[in-house]
C-alpha positions in Angstrom: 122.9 81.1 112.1 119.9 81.5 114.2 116.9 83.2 112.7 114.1 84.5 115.6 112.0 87.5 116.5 114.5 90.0 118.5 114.3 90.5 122.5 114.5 93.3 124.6 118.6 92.1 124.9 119.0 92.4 121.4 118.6 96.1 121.8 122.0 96.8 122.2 123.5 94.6 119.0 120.5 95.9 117.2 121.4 99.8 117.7 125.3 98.7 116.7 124.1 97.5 114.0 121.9 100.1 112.4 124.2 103.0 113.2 127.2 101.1 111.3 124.7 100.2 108.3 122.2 103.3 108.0 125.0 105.8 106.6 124.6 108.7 103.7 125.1 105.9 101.4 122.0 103.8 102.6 119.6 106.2 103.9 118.6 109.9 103.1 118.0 110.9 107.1 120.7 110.2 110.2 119.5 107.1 112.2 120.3 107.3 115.6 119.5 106.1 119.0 120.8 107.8 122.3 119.3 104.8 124.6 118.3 101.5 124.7 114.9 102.7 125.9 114.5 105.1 123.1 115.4 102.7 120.6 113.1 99.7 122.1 110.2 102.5 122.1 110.3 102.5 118.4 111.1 98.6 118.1 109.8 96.8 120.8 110.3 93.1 121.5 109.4 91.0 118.2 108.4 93.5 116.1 111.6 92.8 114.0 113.1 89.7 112.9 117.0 88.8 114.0 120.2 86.7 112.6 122.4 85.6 115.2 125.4 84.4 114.3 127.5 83.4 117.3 125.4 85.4 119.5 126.2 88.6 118.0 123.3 90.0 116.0 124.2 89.8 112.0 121.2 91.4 110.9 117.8 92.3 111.1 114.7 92.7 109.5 112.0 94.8 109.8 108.5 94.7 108.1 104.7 96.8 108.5 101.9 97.6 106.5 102.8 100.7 105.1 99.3 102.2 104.9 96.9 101.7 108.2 94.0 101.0 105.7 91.9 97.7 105.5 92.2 98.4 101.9 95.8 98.0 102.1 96.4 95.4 104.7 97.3 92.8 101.7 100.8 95.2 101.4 104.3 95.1 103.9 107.0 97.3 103.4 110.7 96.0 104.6 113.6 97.2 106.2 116.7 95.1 106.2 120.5 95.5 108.0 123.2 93.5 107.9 126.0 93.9 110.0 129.3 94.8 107.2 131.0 91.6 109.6 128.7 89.1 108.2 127.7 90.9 104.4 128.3 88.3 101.6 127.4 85.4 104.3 124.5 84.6 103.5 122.8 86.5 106.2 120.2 89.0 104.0 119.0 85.9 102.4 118.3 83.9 105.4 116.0 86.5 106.8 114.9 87.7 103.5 113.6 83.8 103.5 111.9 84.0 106.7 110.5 87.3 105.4 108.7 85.3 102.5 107.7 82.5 104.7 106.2 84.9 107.4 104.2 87.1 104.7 103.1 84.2 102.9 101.5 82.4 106.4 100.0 86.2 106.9 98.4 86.0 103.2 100.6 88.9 102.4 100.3 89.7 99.0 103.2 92.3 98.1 106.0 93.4 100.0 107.7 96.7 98.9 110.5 98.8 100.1 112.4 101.9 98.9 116.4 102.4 98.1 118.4 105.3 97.4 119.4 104.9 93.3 123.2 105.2 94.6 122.8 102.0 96.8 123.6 99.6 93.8 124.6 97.0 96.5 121.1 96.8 97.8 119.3 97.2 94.5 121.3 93.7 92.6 120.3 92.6 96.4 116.6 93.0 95.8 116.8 92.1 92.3 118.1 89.1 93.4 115.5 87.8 95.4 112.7 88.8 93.1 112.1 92.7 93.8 111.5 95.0 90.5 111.3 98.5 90.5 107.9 100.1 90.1 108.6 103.5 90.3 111.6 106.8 90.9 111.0 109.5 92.2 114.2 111.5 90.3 116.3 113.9 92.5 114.0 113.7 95.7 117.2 114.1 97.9 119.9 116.2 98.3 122.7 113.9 99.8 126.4 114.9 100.7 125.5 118.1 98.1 124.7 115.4 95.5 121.0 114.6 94.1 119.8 111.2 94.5 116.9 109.4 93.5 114.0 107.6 95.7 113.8 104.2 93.7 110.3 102.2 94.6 110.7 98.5 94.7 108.2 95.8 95.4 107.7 91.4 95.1 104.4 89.8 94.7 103.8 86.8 96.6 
């Protein structure tokens, strides 16, 4: 497994990716990219971290400050796909890793994310690597005619 910053190429493994992961079970608004272009206007070139496995990308990684504030600049938020080929390989650790490593050589302080309550996969994922809920926000979606709950997650470094 190769873990870099993506390229322009990945574009198309990239969009693949993210429209067989971010589904009604793993996000509460349709993610979808009509182009190439339109997709790398929104992620350019190394803004997002990449596992290659066999030169197909296996997941990806995203990460910002969530807040544009010098007062906040000590704070990432993540985003984090892994291709259902490669889930259970290993593959969300390895980047989650890199994650860690890059925040820590940024003097990031806290990285924190947010997960729909129903996405039990991805929450004893975060748990795992060190993630604990800091807050809910209870019935803030209406999903598939079901409510579901915004849960707030965050790691301190």
């Amino acid at each position: 497994m190769l873990i870099r910053k993506s390229t322009k190429q990945d574009a198309a493994g990239m969009i693949e990716l993210e429209h067989l992961v971010w589904t009604a079970e793993t996000t509460p608004g349709e993610t979808h990219y009509n182009t190439e272009s339109e997709y790398l206007l929104k992620n350019p070139p190394a803004s997002k971290v990449v596992a290659e496995i066999d030169g197909k990308i296996a997941g990806i990684l995203g990460y910002h400050s969530p807040i544009p504030l010098k007062s906040n600049e000590h704070v990432w938020t993540l985003d984090i796909a892994v291709h259902p080929d490669f889930q259970k390989h290993g593959v969300g650790s390895a980047l989650m890793k890199e994650l860690y490593r890059i925040a820590k050589a940024e003097n990031k302080k806290k990285i924190s994310l947010r997960v729909l309550s129903t996405n039990e996969k991805a929450i004893q994922f975060y748990t795992k690597h060190g993630f604990q809920k800091e807050g809910q926000l209870h019935n803030e979606f209406i999903i598939n005619g079901e409510y579901v709950d915004d849960i707030f997650m965050a790691v301190f470094l």
